[in-house]
N, C-alpha and C positions, 0 to 999 in steps of 0.2 A: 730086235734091235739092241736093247740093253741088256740080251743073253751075253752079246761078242764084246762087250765090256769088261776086263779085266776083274778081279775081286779087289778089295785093298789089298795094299801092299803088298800085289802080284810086281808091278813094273819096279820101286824102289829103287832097283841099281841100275836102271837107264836115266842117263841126265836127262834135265827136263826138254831142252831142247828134240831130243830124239825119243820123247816118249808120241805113242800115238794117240792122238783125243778122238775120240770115237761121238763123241754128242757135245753139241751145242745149244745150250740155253740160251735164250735171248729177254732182252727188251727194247726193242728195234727205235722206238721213239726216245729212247732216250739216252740209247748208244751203251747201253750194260749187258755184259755177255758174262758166261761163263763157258769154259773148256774141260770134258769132262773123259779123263784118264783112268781114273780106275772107280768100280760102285761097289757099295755092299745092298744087295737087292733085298737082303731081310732090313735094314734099318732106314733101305734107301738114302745112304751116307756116300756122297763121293770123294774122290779126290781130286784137285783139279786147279785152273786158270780162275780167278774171276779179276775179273777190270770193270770197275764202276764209268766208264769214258773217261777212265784217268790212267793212263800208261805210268806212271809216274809211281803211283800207288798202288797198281795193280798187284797179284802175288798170289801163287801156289798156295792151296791150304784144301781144307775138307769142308765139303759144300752140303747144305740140308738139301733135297732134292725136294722135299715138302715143301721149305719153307723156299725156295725159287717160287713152285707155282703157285707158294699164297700169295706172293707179293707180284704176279703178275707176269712171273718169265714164262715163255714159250718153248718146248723144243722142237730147232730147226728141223723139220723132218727133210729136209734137203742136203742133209751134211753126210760128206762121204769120211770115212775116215783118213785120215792124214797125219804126218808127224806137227810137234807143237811150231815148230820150225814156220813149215808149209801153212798151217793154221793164221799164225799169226799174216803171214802171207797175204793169202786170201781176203781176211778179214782188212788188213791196211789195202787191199785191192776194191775192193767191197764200199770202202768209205769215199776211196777217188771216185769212182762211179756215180755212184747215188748220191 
């Protein structure tokens, strides 16, 4: 699954809207996710979405993929990949629901 993940700054010159996020981290109880677009598998460094349950705040940056699962994230193993677009999509679909 995290083979077909990009390297860093493989995508770069794709806006962020049309980049595709391949993994999703979670922490379902408390509504904080991250969006995850490109990895570096040797330092397990990514690139990516996070939103603390705050859209407001939220923002593109480079994610520790350690320090997610120390603190409790999960990865969706249900996540298809998709554009951040459609991403965000789902997810604002995901919350009507549930």
């Amino acid at each position: 699954m995290s083979e077909d993940v990009p390297e860093l700054y493989a995508t770069e010159n794709i806006p962020f809207g049309k980049k595709i996020i391949f993994q999703r981290y979670q922490i379902k109880e408390i509504g904080f996710y991250w969006l995850i677009a490109e990895l570096d598998r040797k330092r397990n460094l990514a690139f990516g979405y996070a939103n603390l349950n705050n859209d407001m705040f939220a923002e593109w940056g480079y994610i520790s993929i350690d320090e997610l699962i120390d603190s409790g994230a999960e990865l969706d193993r249900d996540w298809k990949p998709c554009t951040y677009r459609a991403a965000k999509e789902r997810i604002a679909k995901e919350k009507r629901v549930g």
